[in-house]
C-alpha positions as CSV (number, residue, x, y, z in Angstrom):
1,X,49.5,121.5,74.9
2,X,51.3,118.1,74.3
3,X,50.7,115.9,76.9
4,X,54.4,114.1,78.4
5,X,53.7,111.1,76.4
6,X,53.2,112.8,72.9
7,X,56.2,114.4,73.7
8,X,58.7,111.6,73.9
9,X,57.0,110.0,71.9
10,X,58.0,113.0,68.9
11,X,61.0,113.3,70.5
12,X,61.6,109.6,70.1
13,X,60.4,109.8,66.2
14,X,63.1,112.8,65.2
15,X,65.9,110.5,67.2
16,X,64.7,107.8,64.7
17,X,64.5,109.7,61.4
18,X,68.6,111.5,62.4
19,X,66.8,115.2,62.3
20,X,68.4,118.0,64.1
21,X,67.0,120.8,66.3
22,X,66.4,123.8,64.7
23,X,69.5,126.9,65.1
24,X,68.2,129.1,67.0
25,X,69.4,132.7,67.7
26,X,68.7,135.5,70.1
27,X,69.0,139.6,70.2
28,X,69.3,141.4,73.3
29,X,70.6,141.5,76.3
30,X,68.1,138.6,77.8
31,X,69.5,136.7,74.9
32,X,72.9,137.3,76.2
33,X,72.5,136.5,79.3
34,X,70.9,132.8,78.7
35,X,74.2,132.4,76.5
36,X,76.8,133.3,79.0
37,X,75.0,131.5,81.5
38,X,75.1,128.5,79.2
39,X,78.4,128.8,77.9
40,X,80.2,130.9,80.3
41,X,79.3,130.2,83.7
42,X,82.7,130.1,84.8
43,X,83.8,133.7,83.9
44,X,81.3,134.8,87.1
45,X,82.9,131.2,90.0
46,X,86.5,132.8,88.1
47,X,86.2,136.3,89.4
48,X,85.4,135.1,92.8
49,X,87.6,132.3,93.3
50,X,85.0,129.9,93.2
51,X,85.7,126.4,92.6
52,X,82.3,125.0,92.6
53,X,82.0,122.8,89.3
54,X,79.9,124.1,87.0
55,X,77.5,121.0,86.8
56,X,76.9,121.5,90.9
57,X,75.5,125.4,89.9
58,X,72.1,126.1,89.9
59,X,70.6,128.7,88.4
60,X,67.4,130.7,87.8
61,X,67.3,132.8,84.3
62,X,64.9,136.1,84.6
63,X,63.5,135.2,87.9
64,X,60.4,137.7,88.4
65,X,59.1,138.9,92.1
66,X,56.9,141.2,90.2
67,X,57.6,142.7,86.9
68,X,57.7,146.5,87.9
69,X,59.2,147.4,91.7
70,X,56.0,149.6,92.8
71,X,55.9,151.3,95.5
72,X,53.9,151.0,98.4
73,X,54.1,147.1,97.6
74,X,55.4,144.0,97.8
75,X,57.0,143.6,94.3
76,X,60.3,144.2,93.9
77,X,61.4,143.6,89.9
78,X,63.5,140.4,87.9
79,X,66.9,139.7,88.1
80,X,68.5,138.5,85.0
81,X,69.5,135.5,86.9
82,X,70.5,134.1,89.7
83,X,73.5,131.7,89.7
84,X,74.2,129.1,93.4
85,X,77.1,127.3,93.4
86,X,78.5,125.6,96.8
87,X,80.0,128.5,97.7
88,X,78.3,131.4,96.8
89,X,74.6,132.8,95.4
90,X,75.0,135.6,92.9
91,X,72.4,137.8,91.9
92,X,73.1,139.1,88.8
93,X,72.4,142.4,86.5
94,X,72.7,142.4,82.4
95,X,73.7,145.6,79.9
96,X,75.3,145.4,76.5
97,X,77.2,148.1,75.1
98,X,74.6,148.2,72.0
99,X,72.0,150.0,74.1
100,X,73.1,151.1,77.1
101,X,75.0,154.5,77.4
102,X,77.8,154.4,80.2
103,X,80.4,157.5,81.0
104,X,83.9,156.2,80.4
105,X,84.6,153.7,82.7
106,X,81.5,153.8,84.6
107,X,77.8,152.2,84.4
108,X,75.4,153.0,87.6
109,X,72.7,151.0,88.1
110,X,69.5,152.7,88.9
111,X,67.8,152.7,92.6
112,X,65.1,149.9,91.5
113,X,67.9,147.8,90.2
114,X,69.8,148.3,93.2
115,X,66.9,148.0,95.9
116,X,65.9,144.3,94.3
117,X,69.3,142.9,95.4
118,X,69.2,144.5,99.2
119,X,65.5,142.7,99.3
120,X,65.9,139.7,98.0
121,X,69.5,139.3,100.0
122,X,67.0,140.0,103.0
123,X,65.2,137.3,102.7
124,X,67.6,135.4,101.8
125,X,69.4,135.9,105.1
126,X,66.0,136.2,107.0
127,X,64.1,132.9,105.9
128,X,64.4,129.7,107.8
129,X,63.4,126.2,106.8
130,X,61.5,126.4,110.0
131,X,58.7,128.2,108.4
132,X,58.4,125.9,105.7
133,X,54.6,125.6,104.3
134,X,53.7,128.9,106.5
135,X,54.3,131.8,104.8
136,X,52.0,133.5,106.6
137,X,53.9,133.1,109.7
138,X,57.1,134.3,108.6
139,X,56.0,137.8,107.5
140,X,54.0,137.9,110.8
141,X,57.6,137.3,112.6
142,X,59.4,139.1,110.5
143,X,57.4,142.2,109.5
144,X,59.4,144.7,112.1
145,X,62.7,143.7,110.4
146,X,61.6,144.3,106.6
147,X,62.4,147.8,106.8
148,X,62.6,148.9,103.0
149,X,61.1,152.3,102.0
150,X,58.1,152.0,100.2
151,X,58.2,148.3,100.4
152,X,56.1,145.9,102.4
153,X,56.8,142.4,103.0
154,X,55.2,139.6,100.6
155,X,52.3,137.8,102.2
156,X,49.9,134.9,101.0
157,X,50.1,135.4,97.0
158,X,52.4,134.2,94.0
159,X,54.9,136.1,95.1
160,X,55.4,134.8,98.0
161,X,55.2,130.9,97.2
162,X,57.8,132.2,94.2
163,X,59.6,133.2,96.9
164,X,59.4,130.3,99.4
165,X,60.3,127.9,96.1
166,X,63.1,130.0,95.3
167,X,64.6,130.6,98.6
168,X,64.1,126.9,99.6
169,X,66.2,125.6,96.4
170,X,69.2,128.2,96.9
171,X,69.3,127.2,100.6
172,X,69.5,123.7,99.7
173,X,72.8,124.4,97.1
174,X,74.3,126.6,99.1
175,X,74.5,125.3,102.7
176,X,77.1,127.8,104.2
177,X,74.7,130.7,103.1
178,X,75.2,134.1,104.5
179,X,74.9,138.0,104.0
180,X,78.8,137.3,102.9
181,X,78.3,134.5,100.3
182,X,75.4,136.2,98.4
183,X,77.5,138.7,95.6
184,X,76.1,140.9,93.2
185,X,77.0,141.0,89.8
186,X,76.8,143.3,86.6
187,X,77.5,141.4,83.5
188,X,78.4,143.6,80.7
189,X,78.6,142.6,77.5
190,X,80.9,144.0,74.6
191,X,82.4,144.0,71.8
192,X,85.8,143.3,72.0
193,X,86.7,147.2,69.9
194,X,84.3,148.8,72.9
195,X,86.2,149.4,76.9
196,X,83.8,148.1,79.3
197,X,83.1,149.6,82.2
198,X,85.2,148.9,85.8
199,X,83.1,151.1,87.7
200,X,79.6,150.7,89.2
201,X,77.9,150.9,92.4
202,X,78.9,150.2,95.8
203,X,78.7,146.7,96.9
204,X,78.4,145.4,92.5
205,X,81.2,143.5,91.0
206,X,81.6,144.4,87.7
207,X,82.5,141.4,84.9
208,X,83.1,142.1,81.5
209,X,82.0,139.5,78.8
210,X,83.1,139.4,75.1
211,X,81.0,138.6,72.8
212,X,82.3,139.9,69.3
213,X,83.8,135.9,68.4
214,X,80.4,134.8,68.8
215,X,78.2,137.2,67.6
216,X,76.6,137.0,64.1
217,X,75.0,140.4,63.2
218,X,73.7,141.4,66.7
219,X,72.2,137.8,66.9
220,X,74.0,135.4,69.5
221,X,73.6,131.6,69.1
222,X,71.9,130.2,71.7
223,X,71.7,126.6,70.2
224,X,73.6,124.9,67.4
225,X,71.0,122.2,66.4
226,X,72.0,119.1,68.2
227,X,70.0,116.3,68.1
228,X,66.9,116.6,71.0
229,X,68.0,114.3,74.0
């Protein structure tokens, strides 16, 4: 691993010499996601009105509480991403039309996909600055609340300091934060010849994203080769 001075140091050298950054390209919906969330961030603030400008957002791509929601645990799976503006925190869910197979209009979720968002909103709405540095405390205080079938609440582990460092950093860009500011979101991404879906489940927003303009064989462009900064 390059220690911070090698690295400017290179980076300083490829300034010098006028090189570029290699083009690099991505397949797949996690690739799809990173470029929407990089170059369309506005199609999800749009949908709900939100005015926040885009370089106030912050946002968290593939967050993980625990690859695979198991039960009897504390894990509960990875968004795609997470997206705070000033207004609102958005927890959002990827699917292309390549591989995922939806009835006409509609694309349903499945119950791990949809229990993530009703935990992590939890403790969203149930974590308090208060209890900052002691975890511990907070699932002591809160354990009777957590009442999630075949979930338990996170205690001392990396999941929990994940989740202390993430829930700290959303309360701090979104200061008006409450179980009616924190939306979830289905991204769907299409070609422009394919009808995305306007149905999904109760309490998802549904927002369609084109991708067929920018698209080269499946691959989507997730940087041009700009000079390093």
């Amino acid at each position: 691993m390059l220690k911070p001075h090698t690295k400017k140091t290179l980076i300083r050298i490829v300034k010098k010499r006028g090189e570029k950054m290699s083009k690099i390209l991505g397949y797949g919906e996690d690739a799809l996601t990173l470029w929407a969330l990089k170059q369309h961030p506005s199609k999800i603030l749009d949908k709900f009105q939100d005015k926040t400008p885009i370089s106030e957002c912050l946002i968290f791509y593939r967050p993980s509480f625990g690859r695979r929601s198991k039960s009897n645990s504390s894990v509960f799976g990875e968004f795609d991403a997470i997206l705070a503006s000033r207004k609102n925190i958005y927890l959002i869910e990827s699917k292309w039309d390549n591989l995922t197979k939806f009835d006409k209009d509609e694309l349903m979720l499945n119950d791990a996909q949809t229990l993530r968002h009703e935990v992590f909103s939890w403790y969203l709405t149930h974590w308090n600055k208060k209890y900052y540095g002691n975890w511990q405390t907070f699932a002591n205080e809160q354990q009777n609340e957590f009442k999630f079938k075949n979930k338990t609440i996170a205690r001392n582990s990396l999941l929990a300091r994940n989740l202390e460092s993430v829930l700290n950093k959303l309360q701090e860009h979104c200061p008006s934060l409450s179980s009616d500011n924190i939306k979830n979101v289905l991204l769907f991404f299409h070609d422009a010849k394919n009808i995305p879906p306007t149905k999904t489940n109760k309490g998802f927003i549904p927002i369609p994203i084109d991708y067929s303009k920018e698209i080269e064989g499946n691959f989507i462009t997730l940087l041009e080769g700009n000079s390093p900064k």
